[in-house]
N, C-alpha and C positions, 0 to 999 in steps of 0.2 A: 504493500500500500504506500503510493507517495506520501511525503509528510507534506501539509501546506507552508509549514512554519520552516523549513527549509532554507535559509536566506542565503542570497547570492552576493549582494555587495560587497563593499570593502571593509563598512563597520563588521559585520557580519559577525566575526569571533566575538564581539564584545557585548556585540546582542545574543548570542547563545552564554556566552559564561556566564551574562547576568540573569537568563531564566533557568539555567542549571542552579545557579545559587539561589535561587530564590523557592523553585520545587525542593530542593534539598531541605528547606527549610518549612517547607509542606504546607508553600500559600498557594494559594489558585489564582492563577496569572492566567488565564486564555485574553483577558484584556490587554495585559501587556504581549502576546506572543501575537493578537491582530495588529496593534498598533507599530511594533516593530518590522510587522508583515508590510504595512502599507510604507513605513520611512524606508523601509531595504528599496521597494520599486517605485521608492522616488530619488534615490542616491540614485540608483542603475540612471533613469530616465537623465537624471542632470549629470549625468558622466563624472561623479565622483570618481576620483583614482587615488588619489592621497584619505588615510585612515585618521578622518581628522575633522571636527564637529566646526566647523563656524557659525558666525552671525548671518553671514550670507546664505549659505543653507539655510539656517533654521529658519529665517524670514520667509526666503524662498515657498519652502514646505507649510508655513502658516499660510501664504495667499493660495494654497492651494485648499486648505480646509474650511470650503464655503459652506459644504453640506453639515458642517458640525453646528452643534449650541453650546453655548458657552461651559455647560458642565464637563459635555464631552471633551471638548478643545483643550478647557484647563489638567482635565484627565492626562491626555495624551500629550500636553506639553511637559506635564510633572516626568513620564516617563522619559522621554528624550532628555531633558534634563538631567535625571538619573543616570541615563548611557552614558551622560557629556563628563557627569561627574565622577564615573568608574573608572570613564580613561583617562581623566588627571589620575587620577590616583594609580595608574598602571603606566605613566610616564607619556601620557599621551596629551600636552596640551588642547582641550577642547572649550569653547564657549557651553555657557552655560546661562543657555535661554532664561529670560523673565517668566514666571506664569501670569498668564490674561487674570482678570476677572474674571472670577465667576457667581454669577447670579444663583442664585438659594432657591431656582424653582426651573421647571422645565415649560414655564408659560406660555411657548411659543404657538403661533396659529400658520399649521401647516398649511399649503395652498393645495386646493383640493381644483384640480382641473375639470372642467365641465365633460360627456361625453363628445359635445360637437369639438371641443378642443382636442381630445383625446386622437380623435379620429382624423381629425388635420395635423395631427402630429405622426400617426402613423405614414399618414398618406406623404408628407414630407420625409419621412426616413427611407420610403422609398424610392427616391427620387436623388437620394442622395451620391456625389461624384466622387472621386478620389482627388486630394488636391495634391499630392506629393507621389510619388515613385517611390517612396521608403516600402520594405517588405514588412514591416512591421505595424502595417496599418491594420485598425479593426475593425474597417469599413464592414467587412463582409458580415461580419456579426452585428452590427447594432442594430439591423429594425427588428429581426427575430428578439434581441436581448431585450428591446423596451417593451413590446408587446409580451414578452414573459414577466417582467417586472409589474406591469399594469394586470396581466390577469391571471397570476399567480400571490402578488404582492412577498415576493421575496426580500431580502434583504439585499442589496448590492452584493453586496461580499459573499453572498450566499449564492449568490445567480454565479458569478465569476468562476466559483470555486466546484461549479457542477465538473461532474465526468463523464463520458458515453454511458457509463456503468448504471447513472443514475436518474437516465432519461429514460424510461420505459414506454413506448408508444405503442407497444402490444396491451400493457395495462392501463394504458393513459395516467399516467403519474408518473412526481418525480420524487424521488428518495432525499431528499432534503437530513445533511448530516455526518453521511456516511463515511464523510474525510474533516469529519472534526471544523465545519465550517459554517455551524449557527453560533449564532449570539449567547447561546445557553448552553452551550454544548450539547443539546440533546436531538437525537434524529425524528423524523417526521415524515410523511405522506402527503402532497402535493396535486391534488388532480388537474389532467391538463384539461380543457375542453376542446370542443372539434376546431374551430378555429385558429386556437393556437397550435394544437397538432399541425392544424395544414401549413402553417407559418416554420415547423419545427422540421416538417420533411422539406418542405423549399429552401428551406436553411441547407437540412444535407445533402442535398441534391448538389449544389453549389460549392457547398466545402466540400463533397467528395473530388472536384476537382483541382484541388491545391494540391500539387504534385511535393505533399506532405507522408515521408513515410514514420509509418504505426499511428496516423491519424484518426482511424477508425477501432484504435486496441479499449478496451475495457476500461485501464485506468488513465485515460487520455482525456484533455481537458478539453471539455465542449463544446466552448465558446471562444473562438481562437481569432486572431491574426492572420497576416494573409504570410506568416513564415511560420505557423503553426504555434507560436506563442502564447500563450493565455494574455486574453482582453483583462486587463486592470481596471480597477474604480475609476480613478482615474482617467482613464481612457474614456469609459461612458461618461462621467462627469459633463466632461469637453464636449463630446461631439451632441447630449442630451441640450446642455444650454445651446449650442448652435441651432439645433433641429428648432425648440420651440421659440426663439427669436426670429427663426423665418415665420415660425407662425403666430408673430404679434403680440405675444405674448411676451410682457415687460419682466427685465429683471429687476427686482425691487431693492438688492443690496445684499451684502455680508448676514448671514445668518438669516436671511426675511425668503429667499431664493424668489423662484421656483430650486426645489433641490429634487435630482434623483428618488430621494427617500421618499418625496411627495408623492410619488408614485403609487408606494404603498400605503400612503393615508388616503390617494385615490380611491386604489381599489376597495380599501374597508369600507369606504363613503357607499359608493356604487354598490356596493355587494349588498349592505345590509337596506340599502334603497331598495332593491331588487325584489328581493324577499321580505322585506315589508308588503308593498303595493302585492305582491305573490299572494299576499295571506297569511305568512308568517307570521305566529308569535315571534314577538321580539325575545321574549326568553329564551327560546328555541334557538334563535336566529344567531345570538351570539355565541355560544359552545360552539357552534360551528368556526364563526369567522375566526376567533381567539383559536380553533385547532390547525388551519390553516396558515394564520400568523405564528404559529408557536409559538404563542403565548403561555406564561405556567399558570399563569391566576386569570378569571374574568377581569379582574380590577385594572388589566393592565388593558382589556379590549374597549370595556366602559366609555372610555372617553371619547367614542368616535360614536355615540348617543348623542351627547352634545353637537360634537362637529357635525355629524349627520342630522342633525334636525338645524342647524343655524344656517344649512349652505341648503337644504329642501323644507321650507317653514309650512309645508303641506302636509310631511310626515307628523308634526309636532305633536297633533292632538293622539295619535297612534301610538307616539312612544310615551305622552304625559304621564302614563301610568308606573313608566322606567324610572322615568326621569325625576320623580317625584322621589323616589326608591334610594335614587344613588348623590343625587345631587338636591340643597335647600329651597326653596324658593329664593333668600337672599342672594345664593349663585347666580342669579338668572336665567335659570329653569325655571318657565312658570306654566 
């Protein structure tokens, strides 16, 4: 089994000694072994060669974490900080980042994309050109990946880190897990629908042409590049804000996006719209959406009650009964 946590850079030793010493010591880092996942393939991307933390890096790597909120941000700057201050102490002069603020709450109001946007965004990622001769473009992957992201509601990291292995399209699901690549570490069941199936065979159809060998082996990663590399966060990041600025859709700033992860506050929106107006009990309606998110507790699915009725005020009276449940009338639930 590939390991994800694998790193290739040039930090690289320093981010493994420090999660050996830290498991040794018998804490639970998968926090820290994603975040060190994502700073390895942004060193590779900015052509690090010298093993060596600056200011200019670390700047660098902050304008790239738009998708974050401040809790997360301040998380994963403490750890690179951490890296920076292992390798002083192992003779390695490195800068050592400021921590941002962090605000005491995860208040933020996701933007939940309409379906007519939705659908002009797809129709845009079709359309999409190559603008560089680099082999390491993930042109070829990204409208399959965003329409998995929208009607899956995976996590970014979670989409990226799929394998052939865990694409089933005989059982229409996706094994969500199975290389240690959710948020919780725990593995899960994903159904695909027909639509996106037909999006997931047009995908292979296409890569099976990339004169990629063992591109079609078991433990081979899904979502690739056009020199068979694995598509980064990063990667869809970029080319997600491009697509829906063709389609008019403003970016609103640092932390406020559109972000990728909006995606998956989409789909919860849409989903539990669906099966409302279906007929759904709402009670019902959530165990579902929360086992799809792999979610562990309802408490965590809850709050897309609220967003769900403040972005369709037609639903309101159908979930009042929820809403009364989980949230005060002082909230502004009423």
């Amino acid at each position: 089994m590939t390991n994800p946590f694998n790193y290739k850079g040039v930090l690289s030793p320093y981010m493994k000694a420090i999660i050996r010493m830290k498991e040794a010591c018998g804490q639970t880092i998968l926090s820290t072994k994603w975040t060190y996942k994502e700073f390895d393939e942004f060193t590779i991307q900015y052509d690090l060669t010298e093993p060596i933390i600056t200011k200019e890096l670390t700047d660098a790597w902050a304008a790239t974490r738009l998708n974050d909120c401040s809790r997360t941000l301040h998380g994963k700057c403490s750890r690179i900080a951490q890296l920076a201050k292992y390798m002083n102490e192992h003779g390695i002069k490195s800068y050592i980042m400021p921590l941002p603020k962090c605000d005491n709450d995860r208040a933020f109001i996701p933007y939940i994309f309409t379906e007519t946007q939705m659908q002009d965004i797809f129709n845009k990622t079709d359309l999409l050109l190559r603008e560089s001769h680099r082999k390491d473009d993930p042109i070829v992957s990204i409208p399959c990946l965003l329409r998995l992201l929208y009607s899956t509601g995976l996590r970014i990291t979670e989409a990226v880190s799929l394998r052939n292995k865990d694409v089933d399209l005989e059982r229409n699901m996706l094994r969500v897990g199975t290389w240690t690549n959710t948020k919780n570490g725990e593995e899960r069941l994903v159904p695909i629908c027909t639509s996106l199936k037909d999006n997931l065979l047009k995908y292979l159809h296409y890569r099976s042409m990339l004169p990629i060998k063992g591109i079609t082996a078991t433990d081979h990663i899904f979502f690739v590049k056009l020199n068979g590399e694995a598509v980064s966060s990063a990667n869809v990041y970029r080319w997600f804000k491009k697509v829906y600025t063709h389609c008019g859709i403003a970016y609103r700033g640092e932390h406020f996006g559109p972000r990728v992860h909006d995606l998956r506050h989409t789909m919860a929106s849409h989903s539990l719209v669906k099966m409302i107006r279906e007929g759904m009990d709402i009670y019902a309606a959530l165990p579902l959406l929360a086992a799809c998110l792999g979610h562990k507790a309802l408490t965590a699915t809850e709050g897309y009650v609220r967003l769900t009725c403040s972005e369709y005020p037609d639903l309101l009276q159908q979930c009042s009964s929820l809403n009364n449940f989980i949230y005060r009338k002082d909230d502004g639930i009423e």
